[in-house]
C-alpha positions in Angstrom: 26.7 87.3 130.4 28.2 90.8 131.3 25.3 92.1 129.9 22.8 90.1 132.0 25.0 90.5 135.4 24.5 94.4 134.6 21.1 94.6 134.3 20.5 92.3 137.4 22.6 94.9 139.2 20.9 97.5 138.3 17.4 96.1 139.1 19.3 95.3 142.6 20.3 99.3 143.3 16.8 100.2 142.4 15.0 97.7 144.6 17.2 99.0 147.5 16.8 102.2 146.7 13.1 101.8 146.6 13.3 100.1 150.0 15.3 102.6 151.4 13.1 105.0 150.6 9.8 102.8 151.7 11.4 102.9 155.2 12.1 106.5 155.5 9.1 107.5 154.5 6.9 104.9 157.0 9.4 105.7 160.0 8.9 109.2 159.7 5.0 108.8 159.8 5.2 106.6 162.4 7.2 109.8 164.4 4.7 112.4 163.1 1.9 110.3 164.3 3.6 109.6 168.0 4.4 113.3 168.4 0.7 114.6 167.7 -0.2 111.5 170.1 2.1 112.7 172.8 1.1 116.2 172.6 -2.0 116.0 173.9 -1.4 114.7 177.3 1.9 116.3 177.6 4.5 119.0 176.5 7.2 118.0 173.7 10.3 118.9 174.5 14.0 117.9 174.6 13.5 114.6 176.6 11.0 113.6 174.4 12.2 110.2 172.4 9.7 110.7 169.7 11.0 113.8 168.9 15.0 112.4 169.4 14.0 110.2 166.5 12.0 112.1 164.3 14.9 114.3 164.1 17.1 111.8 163.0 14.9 110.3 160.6 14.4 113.6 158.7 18.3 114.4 159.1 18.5 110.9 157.2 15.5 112.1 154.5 17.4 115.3 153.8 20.9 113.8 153.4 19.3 111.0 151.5 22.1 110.9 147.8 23.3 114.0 148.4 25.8 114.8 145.3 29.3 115.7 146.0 29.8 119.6 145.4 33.4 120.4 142.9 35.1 123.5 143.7 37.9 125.4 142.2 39.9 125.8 145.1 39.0 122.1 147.5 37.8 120.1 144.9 35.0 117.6 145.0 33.9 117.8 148.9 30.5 116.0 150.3 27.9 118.5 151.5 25.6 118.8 153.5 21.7 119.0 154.0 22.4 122.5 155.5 24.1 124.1 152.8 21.3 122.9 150.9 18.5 124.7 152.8 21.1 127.8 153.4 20.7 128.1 149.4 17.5 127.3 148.9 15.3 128.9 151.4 17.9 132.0 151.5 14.3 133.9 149.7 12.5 133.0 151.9 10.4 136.0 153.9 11.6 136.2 157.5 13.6 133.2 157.7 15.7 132.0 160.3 18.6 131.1 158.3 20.9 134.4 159.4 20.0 133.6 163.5 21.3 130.1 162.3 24.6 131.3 161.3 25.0 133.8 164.1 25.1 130.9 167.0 28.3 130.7 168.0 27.3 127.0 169.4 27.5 126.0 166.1 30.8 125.2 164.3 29.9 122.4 161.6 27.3 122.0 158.6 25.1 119.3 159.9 25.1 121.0 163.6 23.5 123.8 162.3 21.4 121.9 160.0 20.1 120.0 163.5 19.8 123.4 164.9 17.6 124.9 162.1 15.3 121.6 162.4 14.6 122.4 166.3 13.9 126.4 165.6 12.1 125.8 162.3 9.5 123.4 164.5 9.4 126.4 167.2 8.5 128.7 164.4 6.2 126.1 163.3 7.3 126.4 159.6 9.3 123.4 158.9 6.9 122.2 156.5 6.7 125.5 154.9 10.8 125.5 154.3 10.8 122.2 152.7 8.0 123.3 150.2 9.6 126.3 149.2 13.1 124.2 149.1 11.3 121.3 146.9 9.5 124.4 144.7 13.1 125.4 143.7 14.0 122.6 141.3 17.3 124.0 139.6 18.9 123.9 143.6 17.2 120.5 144.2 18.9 119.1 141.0 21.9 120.8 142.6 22.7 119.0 145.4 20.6 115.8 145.1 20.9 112.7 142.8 17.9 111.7 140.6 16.9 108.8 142.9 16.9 110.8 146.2 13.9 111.7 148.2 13.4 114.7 147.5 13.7 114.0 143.9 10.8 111.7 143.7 7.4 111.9 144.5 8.2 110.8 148.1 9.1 115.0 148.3 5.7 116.0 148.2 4.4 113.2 151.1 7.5 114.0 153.7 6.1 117.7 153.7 2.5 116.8 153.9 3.5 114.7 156.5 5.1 117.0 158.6 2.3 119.7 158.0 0.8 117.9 160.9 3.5 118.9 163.5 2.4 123.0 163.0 -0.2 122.0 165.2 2.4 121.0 168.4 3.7 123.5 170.8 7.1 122.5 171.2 9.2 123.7 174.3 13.2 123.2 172.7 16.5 124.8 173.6 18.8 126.1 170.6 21.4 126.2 173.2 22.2 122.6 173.3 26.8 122.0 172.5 25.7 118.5 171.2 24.4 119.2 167.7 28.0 119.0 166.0 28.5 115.5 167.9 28.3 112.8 165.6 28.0 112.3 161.8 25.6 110.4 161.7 22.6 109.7 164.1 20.8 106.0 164.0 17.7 105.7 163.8 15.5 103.9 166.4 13.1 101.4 164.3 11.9 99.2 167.8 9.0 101.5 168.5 7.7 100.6 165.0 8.1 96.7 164.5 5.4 94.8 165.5 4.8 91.0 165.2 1.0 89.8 164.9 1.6 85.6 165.6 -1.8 84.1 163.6 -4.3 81.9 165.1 -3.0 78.7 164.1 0.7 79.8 165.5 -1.1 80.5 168.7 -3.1 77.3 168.6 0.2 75.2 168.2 2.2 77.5 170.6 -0.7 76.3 173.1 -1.0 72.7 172.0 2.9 72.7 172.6 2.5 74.3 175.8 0.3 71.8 176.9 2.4 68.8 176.1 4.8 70.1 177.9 3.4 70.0 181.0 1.7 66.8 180.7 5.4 65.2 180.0 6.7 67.1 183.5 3.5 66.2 185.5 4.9 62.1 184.6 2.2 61.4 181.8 3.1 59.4 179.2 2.3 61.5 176.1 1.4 59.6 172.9 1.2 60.8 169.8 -2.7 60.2 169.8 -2.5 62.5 172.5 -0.9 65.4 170.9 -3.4 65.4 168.0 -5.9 65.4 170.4 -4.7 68.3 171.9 -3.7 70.2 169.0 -7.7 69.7 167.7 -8.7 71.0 170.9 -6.6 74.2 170.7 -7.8 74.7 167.2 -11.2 74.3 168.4 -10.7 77.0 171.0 -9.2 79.2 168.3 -11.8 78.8 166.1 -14.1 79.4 168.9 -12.4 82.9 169.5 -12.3 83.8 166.5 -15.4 85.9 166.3 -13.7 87.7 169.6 -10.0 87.8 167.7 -11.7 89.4 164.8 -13.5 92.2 166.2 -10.3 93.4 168.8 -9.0 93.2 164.7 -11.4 95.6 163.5 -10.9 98.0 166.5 -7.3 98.1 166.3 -7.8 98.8 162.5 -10.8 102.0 163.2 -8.4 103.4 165.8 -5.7 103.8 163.4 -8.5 104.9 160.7 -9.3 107.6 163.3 -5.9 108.8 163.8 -5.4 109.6 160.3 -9.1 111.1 159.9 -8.0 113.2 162.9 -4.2 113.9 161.1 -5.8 114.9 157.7 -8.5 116.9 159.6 -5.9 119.0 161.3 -3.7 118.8 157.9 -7.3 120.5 156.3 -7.9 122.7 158.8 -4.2 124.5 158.9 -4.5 124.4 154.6 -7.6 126.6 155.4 -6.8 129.1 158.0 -3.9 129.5 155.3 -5.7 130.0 152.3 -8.1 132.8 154.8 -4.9 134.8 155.5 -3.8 134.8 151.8 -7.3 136.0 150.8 -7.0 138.7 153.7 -3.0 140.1 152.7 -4.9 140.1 148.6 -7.8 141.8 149.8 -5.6 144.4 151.7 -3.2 144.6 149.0 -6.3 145.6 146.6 -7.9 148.2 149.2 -4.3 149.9 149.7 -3.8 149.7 145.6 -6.8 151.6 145.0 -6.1 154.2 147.8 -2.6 155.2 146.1 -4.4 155.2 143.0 -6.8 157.4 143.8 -4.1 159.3 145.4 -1.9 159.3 142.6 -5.2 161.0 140.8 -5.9 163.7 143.1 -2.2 164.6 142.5 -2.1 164.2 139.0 -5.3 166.9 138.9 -3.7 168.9 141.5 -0.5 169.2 139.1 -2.4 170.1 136.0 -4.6 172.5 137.7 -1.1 173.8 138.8 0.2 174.0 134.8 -2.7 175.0 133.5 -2.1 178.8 135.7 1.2 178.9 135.1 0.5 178.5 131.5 -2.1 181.4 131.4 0.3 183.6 133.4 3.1 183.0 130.7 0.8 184.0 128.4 -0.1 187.5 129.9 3.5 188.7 130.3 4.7 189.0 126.8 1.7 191.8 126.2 3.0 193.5 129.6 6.8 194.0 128.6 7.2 197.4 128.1 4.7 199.0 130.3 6.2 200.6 133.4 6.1 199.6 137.4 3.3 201.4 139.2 3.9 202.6 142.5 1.7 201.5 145.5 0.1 204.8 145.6 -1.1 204.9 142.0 -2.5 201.5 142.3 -4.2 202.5 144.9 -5.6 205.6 143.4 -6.3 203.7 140.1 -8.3 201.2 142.4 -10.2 204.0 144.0 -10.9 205.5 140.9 -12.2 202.3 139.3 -14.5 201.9 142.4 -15.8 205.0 142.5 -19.1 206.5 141.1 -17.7 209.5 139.4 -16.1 209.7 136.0 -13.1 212.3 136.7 -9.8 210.6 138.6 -9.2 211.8 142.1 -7.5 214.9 142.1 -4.9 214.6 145.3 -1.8 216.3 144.4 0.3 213.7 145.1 -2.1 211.8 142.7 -1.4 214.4 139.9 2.3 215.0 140.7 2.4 210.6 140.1 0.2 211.0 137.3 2.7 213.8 135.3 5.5 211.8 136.5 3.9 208.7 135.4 3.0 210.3 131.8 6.5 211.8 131.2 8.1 208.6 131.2 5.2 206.8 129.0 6.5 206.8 125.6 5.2 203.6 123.6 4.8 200.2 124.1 5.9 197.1 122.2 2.5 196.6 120.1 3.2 200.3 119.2 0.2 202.0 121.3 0.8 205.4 123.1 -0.5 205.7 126.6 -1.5 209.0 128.5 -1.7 209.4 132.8 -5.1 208.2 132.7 -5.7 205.4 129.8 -2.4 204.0 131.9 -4.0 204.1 135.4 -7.5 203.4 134.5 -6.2 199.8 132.3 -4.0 199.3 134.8 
């Protein structure tokens, strides 16, 4: 019996949890779908009660079984779904995260977490955050239990859901004291619930109505009567019903054209995405092969460099030993090489250099004896 009372139990939480979920999920496309609605005859901003709810619905799909956090020093404390995104998008490029923390508005967890909602839908990148949140599973498996939201499957459709909104210039202020007010913000469900009464309700609603009057107008109503009226309103229902069913069919193509319209947009923000990815990986690819070919000119320029050096090491082992000409010789040496004639110049300060010059020549290191003019002419 235990046994059996658990089981039902179980099948309870799930079917509740399921529910839960169900509702979430349809109230928050019923918000996406009055914003983008709302947004094209006028501005969104704070005032807007579309936008009051949405907010609150995806406050309740983020903090939907969170998991109680254990620390060394408070213990087991309840988080919330801020510290979450602080920890999860904390890679992402140019978040807003830090601007977050810096408002000094802001004193609790879920104020800033209302905050970074409002500027994520200015930036137009709300969508963006949660994917890269959902895409980091060891931080989702953190902070979540295995039946939450953002656990499931149901993940993936909040945050194609709310790719819609990137389309929606929103006009917010970040400045508001009230985000830290309140735990917990109800959700508004009276905007979605709608009662269709069938044709047959209708028919006996009329029937009844009927009746009635015929019993204040002093008639004496049978119950012959009363059939007889209840046939006729069926008649007249079944009469309409041709009329019934096409308003039917239109209600049901506009809200076939609304979603066209949502997944069109949806589509159409996926691809101006996918164009700018190809346009960063084809500018990546142009500036990788400019360095490269940079890197290449260098690489030449360096061994062009080593390569002289090299030959210039080589040549001054087989000139140690030989002595430093003056300016003068060279000079003379160079004239001498240039000119026609065979016999060195004879300028006396030439000679004089020369017999100094030859004087001080003894022998080199590879053992060969040089005179005044073997020196100047191989030099």
């Amino acid at each position: 019996m235990d046994g059996r009372l658990a089981v039902a139990w179980q099948l309870h939480a799930r079917r509740q949890a399921e529910v839960h979920r169900g509702n979430l999920l349809a109230a928050l496309s019923y918000c996406v779908k009055a914003l983008i609605d709302q947004s094209c005859f006028k501005p969104i901003d704070d005032n807007n009660y579309s936008l009051h709810n949405f907010c609150a619905v995806l406050e309740q799909i983020l903090s939907h079984r969170l998991k109680p956090q254990i620390s060394f020093f408070s213990g087991s404390e309840m988080p919330t779904f801020w510290d979450y995104i602080r920890v999860a998008c904390k890679d992402v490029p140019h978040n807003c995260l830090a601007s977050i923390e810096a408002m000094e508005n802001l004193e609790t967890g879920l104020g800033k977490g209302r905050a970074w909602i409002r500027m994520a839908l200015l930036e137009k990148r709300l969508a963006e955050y949660l994917r890269i949140s959902l895409s980091n599973k060891n931080v989702t498996r953190q902070f979540y239990e295995s039946s939450a939201i953002l656990r499931t499957e149901e993940g993936g459709t909040v945050t194609m859901l709310i790719q819609g909104l990137n389309a929606i210039d929103f006009s917010l202020c970040l400045r508001d004291g009230s985000f830290d007010v309140g735990k917990f913000i109800e959700v508004d469900y009276t905007p979605f619930l709608s009662f269709s009464q069938s044709d047959a309700g209708r028919a006996a609603d009329a029937a009844e109505e009927r009746v009635v009057a015929m019993e204040s107008s002093g008639h004496r109503v049978s119950d012959n009567d009363i059939a007889l009226t209840m046939r006729r309103s069926l008649n007249n229902v079944d009469g309409n019903d041709a009329v019934a069913r096409v308003f039917e069919l239109e209600q049901q193509l506009g809200k076939e054209r609304e979603q066209k319209s949502f997944f069109e947009e949806w589509l159409r923000n996926r691809e101006s995405q996918l164009t700018d990815y190809k346009q960063q990986v084809e500018d990546l690819k142009s500036r990788l092969n400019a360095v490269q070919e940079e890197a290449t000119q260098e690489r030449r320029q360096y061994q062009a460099i080593i390569l002289e050096l090299q030959q210039q090491a080589s040549v001054l082992p087989s000139m140690r030993g030989l002595p430093i000409m003056s300016p003068q010789n060279l000079a003379y040496s160079i004239q001498y090489d240039n000119s026609p004639s065979s016999s060195p110049p004879t300028s006396p300060a030439a000679v004089a250099s020369n017999n100094s010059i030859g004087e001080k020549v003894k022998v080199t290191g590879d053992g060969k004896t040089f005179n005044d003019e073997s020196l100047l002419t191989e030099t």
